[in-house]
C-alpha positions as CSV (number, residue, x, y, z in Angstrom):
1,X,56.4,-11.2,-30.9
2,X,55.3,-9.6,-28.0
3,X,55.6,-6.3,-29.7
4,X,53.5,-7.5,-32.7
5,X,50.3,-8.8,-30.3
6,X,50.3,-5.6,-28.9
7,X,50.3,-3.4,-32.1
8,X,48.4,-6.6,-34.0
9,X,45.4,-4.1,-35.2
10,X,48.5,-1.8,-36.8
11,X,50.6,-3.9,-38.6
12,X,49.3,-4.8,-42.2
13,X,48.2,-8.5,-43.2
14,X,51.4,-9.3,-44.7
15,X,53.6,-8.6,-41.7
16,X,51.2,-10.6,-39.5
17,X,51.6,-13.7,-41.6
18,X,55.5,-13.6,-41.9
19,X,55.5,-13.0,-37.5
20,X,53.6,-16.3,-37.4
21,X,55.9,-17.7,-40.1
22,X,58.8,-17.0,-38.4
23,X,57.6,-17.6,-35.3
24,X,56.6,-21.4,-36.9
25,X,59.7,-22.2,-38.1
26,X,61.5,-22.2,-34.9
27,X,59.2,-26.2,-34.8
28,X,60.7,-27.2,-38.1
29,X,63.1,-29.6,-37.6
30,X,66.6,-27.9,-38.0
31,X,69.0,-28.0,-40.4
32,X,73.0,-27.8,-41.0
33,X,72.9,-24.7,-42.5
34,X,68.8,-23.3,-41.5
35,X,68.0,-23.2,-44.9
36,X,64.9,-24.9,-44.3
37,X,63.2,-22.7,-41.7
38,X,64.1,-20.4,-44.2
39,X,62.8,-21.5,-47.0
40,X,59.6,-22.0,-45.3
41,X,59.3,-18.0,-44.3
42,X,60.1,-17.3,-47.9
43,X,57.3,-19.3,-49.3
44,X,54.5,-17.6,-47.0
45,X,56.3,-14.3,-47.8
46,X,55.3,-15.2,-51.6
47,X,52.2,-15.9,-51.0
48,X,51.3,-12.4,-49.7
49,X,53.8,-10.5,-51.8
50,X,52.9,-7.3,-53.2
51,X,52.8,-3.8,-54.3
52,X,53.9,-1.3,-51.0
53,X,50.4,-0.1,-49.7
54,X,48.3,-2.2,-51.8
55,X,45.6,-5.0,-50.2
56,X,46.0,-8.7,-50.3
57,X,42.8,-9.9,-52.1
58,X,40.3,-11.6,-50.2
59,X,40.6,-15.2,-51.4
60,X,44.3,-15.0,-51.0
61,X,44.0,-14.0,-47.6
62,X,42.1,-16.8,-46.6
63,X,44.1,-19.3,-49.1
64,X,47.2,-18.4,-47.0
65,X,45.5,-18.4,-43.6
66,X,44.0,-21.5,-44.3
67,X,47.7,-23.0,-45.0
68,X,49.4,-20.9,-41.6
69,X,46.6,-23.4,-39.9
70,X,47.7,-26.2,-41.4
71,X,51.1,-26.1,-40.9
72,X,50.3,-25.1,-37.4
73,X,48.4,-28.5,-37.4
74,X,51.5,-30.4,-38.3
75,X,54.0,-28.9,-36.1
76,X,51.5,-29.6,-33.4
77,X,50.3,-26.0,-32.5
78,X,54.1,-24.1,-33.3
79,X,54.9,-24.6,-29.6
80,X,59.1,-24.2,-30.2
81,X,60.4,-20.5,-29.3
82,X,62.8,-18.7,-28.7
83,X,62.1,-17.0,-25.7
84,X,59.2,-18.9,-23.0
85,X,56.3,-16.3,-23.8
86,X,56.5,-16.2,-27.6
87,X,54.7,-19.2,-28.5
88,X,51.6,-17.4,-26.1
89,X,52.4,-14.2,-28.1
90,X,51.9,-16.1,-31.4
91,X,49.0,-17.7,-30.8
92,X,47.2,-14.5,-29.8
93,X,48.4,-12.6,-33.0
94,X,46.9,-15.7,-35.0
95,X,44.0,-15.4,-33.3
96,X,43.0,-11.8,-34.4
97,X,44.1,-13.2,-38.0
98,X,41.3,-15.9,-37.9
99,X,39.0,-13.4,-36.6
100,X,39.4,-10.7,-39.2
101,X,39.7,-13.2,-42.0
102,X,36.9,-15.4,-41.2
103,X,33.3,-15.4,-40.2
104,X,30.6,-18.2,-39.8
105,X,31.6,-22.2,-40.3
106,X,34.7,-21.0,-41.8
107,X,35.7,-19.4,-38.6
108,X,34.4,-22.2,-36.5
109,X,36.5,-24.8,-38.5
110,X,39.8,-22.7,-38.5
111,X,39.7,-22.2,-34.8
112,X,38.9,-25.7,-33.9
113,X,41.8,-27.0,-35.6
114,X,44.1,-24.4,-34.2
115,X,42.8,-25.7,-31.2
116,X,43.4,-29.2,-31.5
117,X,46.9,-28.8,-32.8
118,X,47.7,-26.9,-29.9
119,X,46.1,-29.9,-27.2
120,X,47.7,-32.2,-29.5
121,X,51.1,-30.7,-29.2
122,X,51.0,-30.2,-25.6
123,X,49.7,-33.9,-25.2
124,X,53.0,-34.7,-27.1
125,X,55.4,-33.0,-24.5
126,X,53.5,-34.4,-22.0
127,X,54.7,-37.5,-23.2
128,X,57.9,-36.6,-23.7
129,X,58.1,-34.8,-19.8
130,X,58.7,-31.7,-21.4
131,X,56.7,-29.7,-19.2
132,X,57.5,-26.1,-20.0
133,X,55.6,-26.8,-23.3
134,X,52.7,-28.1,-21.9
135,X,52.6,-25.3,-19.1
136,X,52.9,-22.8,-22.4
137,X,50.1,-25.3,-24.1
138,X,47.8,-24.8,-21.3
139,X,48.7,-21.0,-21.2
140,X,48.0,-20.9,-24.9
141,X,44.3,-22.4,-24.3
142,X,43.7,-20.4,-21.3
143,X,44.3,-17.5,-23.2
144,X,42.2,-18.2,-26.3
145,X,39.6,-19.6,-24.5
146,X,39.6,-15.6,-22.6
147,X,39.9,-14.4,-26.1
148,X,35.9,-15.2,-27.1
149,X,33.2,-14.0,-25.8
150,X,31.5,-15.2,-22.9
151,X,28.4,-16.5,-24.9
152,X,30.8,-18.2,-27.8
153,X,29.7,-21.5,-28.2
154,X,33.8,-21.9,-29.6
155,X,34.3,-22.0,-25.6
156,X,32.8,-25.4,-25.0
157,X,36.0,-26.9,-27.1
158,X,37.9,-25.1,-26.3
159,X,37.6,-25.8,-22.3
160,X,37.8,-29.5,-23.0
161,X,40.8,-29.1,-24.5
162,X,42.2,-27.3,-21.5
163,X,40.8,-29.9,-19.2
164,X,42.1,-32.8,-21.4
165,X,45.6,-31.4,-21.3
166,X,45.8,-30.7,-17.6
167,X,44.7,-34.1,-17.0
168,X,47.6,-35.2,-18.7
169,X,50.1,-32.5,-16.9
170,X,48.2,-33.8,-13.2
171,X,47.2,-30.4,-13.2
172,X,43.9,-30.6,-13.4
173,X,42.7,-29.8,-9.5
174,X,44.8,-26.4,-10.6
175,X,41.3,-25.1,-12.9
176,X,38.3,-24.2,-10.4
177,X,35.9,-25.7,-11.9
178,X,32.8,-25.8,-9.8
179,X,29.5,-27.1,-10.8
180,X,28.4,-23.4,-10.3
181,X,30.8,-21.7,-13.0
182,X,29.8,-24.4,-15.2
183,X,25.9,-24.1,-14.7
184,X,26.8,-20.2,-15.5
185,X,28.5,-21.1,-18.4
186,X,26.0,-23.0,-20.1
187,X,23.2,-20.5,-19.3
188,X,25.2,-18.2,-21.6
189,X,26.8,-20.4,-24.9
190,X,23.9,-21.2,-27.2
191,X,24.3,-24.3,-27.9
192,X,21.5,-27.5,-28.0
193,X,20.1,-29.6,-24.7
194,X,22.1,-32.6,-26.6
195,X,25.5,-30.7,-27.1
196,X,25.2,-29.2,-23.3
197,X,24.9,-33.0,-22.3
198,X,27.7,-34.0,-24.8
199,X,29.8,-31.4,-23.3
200,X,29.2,-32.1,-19.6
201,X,29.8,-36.0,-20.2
202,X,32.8,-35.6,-21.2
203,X,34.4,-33.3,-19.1
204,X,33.1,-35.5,-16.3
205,X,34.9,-37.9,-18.1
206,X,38.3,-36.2,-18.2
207,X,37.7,-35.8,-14.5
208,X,37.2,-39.8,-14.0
209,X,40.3,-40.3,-15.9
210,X,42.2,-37.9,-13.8
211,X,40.1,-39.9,-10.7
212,X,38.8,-36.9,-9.7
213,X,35.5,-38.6,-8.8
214,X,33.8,-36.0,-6.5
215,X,33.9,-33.3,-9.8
216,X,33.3,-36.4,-11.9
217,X,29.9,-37.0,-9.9
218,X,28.8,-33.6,-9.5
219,X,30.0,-32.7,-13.3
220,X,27.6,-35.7,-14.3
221,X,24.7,-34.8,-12.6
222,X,24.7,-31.6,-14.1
223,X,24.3,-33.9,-17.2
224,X,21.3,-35.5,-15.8
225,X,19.8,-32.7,-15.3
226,X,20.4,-31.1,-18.5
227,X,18.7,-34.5,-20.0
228,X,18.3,-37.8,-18.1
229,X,19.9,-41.0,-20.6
230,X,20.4,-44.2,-19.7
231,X,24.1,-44.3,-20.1
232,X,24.4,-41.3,-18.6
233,X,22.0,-42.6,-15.5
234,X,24.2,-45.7,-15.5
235,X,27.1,-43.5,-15.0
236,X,26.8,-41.3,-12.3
237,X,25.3,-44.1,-10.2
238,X,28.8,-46.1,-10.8
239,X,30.6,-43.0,-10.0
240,X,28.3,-42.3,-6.8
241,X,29.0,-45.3,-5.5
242,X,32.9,-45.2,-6.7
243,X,33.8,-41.8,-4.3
244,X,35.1,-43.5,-1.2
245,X,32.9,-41.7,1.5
246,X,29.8,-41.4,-0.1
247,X,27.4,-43.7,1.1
248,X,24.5,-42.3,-0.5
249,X,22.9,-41.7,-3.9
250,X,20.0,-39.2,-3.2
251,X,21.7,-36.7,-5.3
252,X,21.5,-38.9,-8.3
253,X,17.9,-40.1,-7.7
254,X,16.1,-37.1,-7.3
255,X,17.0,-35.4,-10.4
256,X,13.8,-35.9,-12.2
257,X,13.7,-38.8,-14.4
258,X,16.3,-41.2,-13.5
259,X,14.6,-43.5,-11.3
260,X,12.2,-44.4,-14.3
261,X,15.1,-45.0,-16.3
262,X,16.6,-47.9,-13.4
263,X,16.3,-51.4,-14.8
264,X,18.1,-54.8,-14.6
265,X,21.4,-55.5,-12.6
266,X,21.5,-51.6,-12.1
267,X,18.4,-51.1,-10.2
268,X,19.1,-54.3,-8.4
269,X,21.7,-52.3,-7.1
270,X,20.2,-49.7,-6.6
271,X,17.7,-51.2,-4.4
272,X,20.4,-52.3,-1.9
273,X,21.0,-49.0,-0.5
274,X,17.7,-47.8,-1.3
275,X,14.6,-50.2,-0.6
276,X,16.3,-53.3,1.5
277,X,16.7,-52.8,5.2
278,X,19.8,-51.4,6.0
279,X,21.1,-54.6,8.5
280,X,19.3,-57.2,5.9
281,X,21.3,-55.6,3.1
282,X,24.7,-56.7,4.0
283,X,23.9,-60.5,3.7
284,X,21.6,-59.5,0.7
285,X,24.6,-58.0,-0.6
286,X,27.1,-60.4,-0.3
287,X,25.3,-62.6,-2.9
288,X,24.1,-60.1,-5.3
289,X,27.8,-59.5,-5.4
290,X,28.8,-63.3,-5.4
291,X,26.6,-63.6,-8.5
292,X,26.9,-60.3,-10.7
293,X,30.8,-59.2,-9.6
294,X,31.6,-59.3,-13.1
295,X,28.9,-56.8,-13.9
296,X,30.6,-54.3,-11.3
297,X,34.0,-55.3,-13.0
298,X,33.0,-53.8,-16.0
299,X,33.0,-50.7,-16.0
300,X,36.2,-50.5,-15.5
301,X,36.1,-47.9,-12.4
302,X,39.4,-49.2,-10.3
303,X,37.3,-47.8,-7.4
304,X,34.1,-49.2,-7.9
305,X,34.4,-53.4,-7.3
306,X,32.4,-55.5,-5.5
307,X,34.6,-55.4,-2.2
308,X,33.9,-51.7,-2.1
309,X,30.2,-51.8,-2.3
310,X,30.0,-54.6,0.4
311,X,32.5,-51.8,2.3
312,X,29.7,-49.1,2.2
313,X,27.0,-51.6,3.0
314,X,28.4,-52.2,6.4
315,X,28.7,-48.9,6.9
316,X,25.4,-48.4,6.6
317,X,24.4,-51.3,8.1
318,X,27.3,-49.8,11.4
319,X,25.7,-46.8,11.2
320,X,22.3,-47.9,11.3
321,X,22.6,-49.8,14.5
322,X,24.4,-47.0,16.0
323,X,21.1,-44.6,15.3
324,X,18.8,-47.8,16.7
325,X,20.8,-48.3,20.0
326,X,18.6,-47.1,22.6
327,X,21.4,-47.7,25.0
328,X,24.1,-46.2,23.2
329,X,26.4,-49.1,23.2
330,X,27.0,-51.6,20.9
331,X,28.3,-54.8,21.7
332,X,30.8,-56.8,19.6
333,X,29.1,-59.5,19.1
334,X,26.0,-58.3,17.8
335,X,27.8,-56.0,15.1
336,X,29.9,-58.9,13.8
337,X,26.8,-60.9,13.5
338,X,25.0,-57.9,11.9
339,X,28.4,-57.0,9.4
340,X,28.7,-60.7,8.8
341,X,32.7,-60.3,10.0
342,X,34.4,-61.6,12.9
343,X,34.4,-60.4,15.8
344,X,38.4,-59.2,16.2
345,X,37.4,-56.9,12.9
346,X,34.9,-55.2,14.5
347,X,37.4,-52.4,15.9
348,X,38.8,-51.8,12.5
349,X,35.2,-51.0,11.4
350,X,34.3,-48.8,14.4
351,X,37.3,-46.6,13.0
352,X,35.8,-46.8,9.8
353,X,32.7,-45.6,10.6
354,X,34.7,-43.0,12.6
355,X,36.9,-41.9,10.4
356,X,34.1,-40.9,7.7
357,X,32.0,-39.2,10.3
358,X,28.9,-41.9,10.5
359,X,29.0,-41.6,14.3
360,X,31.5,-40.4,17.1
361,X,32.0,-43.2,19.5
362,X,34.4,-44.4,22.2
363,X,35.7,-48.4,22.3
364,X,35.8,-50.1,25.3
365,X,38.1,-53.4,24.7
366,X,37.7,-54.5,27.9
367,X,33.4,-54.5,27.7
368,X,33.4,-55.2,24.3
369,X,31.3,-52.1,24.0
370,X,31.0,-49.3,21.6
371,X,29.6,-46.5,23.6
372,X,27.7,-44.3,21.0
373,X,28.3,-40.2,21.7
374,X,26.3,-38.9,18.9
375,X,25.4,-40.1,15.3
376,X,25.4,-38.1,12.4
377,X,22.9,-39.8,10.5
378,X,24.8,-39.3,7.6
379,X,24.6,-43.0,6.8
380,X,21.0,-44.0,7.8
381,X,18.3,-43.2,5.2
382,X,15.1,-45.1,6.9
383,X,12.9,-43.1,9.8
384,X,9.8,-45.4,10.6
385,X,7.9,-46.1,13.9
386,X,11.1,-47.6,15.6
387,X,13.0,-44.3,15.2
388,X,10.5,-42.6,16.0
389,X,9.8,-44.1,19.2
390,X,14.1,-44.2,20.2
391,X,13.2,-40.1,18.8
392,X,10.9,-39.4,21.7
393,X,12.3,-41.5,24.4
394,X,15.7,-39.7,24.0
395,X,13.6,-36.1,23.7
396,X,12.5,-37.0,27.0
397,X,16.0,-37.6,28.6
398,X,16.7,-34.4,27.1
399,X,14.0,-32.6,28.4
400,X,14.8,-34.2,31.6
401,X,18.6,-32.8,31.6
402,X,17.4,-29.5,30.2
403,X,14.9,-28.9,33.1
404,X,17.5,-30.6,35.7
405,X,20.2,-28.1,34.6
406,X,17.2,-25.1,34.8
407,X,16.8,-25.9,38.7
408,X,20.5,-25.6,39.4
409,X,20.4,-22.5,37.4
410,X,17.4,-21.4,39.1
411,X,19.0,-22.1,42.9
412,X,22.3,-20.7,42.2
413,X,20.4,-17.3,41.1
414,X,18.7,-17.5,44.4
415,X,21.5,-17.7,46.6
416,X,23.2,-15.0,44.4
417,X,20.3,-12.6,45.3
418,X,20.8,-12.7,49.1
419,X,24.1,-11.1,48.7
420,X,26.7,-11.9,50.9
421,X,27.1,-14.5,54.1
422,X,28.0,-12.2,57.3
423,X,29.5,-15.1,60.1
424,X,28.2,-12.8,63.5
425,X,30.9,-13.9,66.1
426,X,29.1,-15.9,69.1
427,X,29.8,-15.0,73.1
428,X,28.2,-17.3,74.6
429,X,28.8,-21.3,74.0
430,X,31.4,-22.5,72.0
431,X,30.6,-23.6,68.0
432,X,34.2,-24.4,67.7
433,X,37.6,-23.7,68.7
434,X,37.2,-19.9,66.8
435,X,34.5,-19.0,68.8
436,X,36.0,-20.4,72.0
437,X,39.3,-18.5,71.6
438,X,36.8,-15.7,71.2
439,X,35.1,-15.9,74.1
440,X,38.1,-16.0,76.2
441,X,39.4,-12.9,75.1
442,X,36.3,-11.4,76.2
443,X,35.9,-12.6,79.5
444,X,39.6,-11.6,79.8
445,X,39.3,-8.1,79.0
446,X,36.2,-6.9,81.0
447,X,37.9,-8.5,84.2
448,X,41.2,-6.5,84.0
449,X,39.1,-3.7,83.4
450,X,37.2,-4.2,86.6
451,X,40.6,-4.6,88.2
452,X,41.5,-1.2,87.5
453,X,38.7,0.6,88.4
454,X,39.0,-1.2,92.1
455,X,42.8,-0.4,92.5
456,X,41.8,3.7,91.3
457,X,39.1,3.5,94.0
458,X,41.9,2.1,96.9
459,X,44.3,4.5,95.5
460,X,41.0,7.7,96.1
461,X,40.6,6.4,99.7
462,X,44.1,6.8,100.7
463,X,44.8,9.8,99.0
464,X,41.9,11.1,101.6
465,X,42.8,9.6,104.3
């Protein structure tokens, strides 16, 4: 088979058809004596007998194409072989066979089914935890999808196939797809603002089921800004506020239109971690969530439940006391009063808000304190006259520290320029017992010396004499 893909443009129409014929009989069930798989490559072999040298006429060609696709269709995309590449091989020689013997819808509704048999069939084995066919399923759809060109709109299925079958396989972080290659993508397939939003929604889906909810979210607000709908508003706010560490849903709201689509329960709940103060929400949203819990329940997102909203409303609410503090401490107390929790939880909660970058902090058990180092601001989203007031007080300590720090600098430099300290040894007084010792030697030396030059004189006398 590998042979025949590569010389596909050589071999005449008949011998293509009886390599994919052959190739799908290896899926028919077997039998005793193989008559069966036989049979069936004898009946496509009919179908496009002829004279040596002589051309299949049109209509037959796509009569028997058209019934290679369906059989493909019921054997679930052919994915039995012989050998582990020759299902890959197949697929690409019936590709060029759909392309030279189609054109328009025709050719759009033969490769979609080819398609689906082939995600269908790799679902199957999936099922079955036969993974080698579903790797050779995804290979198959990798391929094909390679096989169009960049701007076929025929990529659009054929990537959600792909991404429906990895999901199944757990394979799905194993595709890089990035809201960039996407946006790419869609600048180049010519399809409509509705099927671009179509498309998007459900790969993000896919990506939901898989719980891939970072690609999910940024996947579905690529959809909003194709084309802002309700449901699809409704959706990426859920799936905001589903990813654990994300605390905030200024990605969804600015994309132009959403916020006018917010009503009811949804912009109720929207307005907790938008409009209500960020301490008064926790309280605020303990009984929004006493009363509507069964509206979070619904959607069906294991990640997104009432306890986990009130979880990323104390963070805020953590985080936002942090960034207030204008002594840098917190003390227990006062955060289990503000997180409505006691106060032996409040430790678990510091971590929290440590552990998803909110603020860096140290926790002093025996004060009760937690001493603030820096927050990141990553979870505070109001700056009026009480921030900006803490603002300029702790510009001032820094201005302070900075010009403190420039003095030290500025002596040090000084000092450097004199060059170095020469200790001149003192003879007279004694500075300490250096100096002394000094002294002594001095003294010493200049005596014995005058010794000398008395005993030379004596010795000059009586040489004379």
């Amino acid at each position: 088979m590998v042979d025949a893909v590569t010389i596909a443009p050589e071999l005449p129409f008949r011998q293509q058809i009886l390599e994919l014929a052959v190739h799908l009989s290896r899926s028919i069930p077997a039998s005793a004596d193989g008559s069966v798989a036989r049979d069936f490559v004898a009946g496509f072999e009919a179908q496009v007998k002829g004279e040596e040298g002589e051309e299949v006429p049109e209509e037959t060609r796509k009569a028997v194409v058209k019934s290679l696709i369906g059989k493909f269709g019921e054997l679930r995309g052919g994915l039995e072989a012989a050998k582990e590449s020759e299902p890959e091989s197949a697929h690409l020689l019936l590709q060029h066979v759909l392309s030279t013997t189609f054109t328009g819808e025709e050719y759009d509704s033969a490769f979609k089914s080819v398609v689906e048999a082939v995600q269908k069939g790799g679902e199957a084995n999936a099922t079955a935890g036969r993974m080698t066919r579903v790797e050779a399923a995804s290979r198959i759809l990798n391929n094909t999808y390679n096989y169009l060109a960049p701007n076929s709109p025929l990529r659009a299925p054929t990537l959600l196939a792909l991404l429906a079958l990895l999901a199944r396989s757990s394979e799905l972080p194993a595709l890089p797809l990035t809201p960039s290659t996407l946006t790419s993508a869609l600048s180049q397939w010519p399809l409509s603002q509705s099927d671009k939003v179509a498309f998007l929604t459900r790969a993000a889906t896919i990506y939901q089921s898989a719980e891939q909810l970072s690609r999910a979210l940024e996947i579905s607000i690529l959809a909003l800004a194709q084309g802002a709908e309700k449901s699809a508003v409704e959706k990426a706010i859920v799936l905001a506020l589903s990813v654990e560490n994300n605390l905030s849903l200024d990605e969804v709201l600015r994309v132009n239109g959403v916020q006018a689509l917010l009503e009811g329960k949804l912009k109720e709940l929207v307005a907790l971690f938008t409009e209500v103060d960020e301490i008064e929400a926790v309280g605020k949203g303990k009984d929004w969530l006493a009363s509507n819990g069964s509206y979070v329940e619904s959607f069906g997102v294991a990640q997104f439940t009432p306890e986990s909203v009130l979880r990323k409303l104390r963070l805020i609410a953590l985080a936002t006391l942090a960034a207030r503090s204008s002594a840098k401490q917190l003390a227990y107390a006062d955060v289990a009063s503000a997180l409505q929790i006691d106060v032996s939880e409040v430790e678990v909660w510091a971590i929290d808000a440590i552990r998803v970058n909110l603020f860096k902090a140290r926790l002093s058990q025996p004060s009760s304190l937690i001493r603030i180092i820096s927050v990141s601001g990553a979870g505070t989203r109001r700056f009026g006259p009480s921030e900006w007031q803490l603002l300029e007080r702790r510009l001032g300590e820094w201005k302070k520290a900075v010009a403190d720090a420039q003095a030290v600098i500025d002596e040090a430099e000084q000092v450097a320029a004199q060059g170095p300290i020469t200790h001149q040894r003192r003879t007279g007084g004694r500075r300490d017992g250096r100096d002394g010792r000094d002294g002594r030697d001095g003294r010493d030396g200049r005596e014995g010396r005058e010794r000398e030059e008395r005993d030379k004189g004596r010795e000059g006398e009586e040489v004379a004499a």
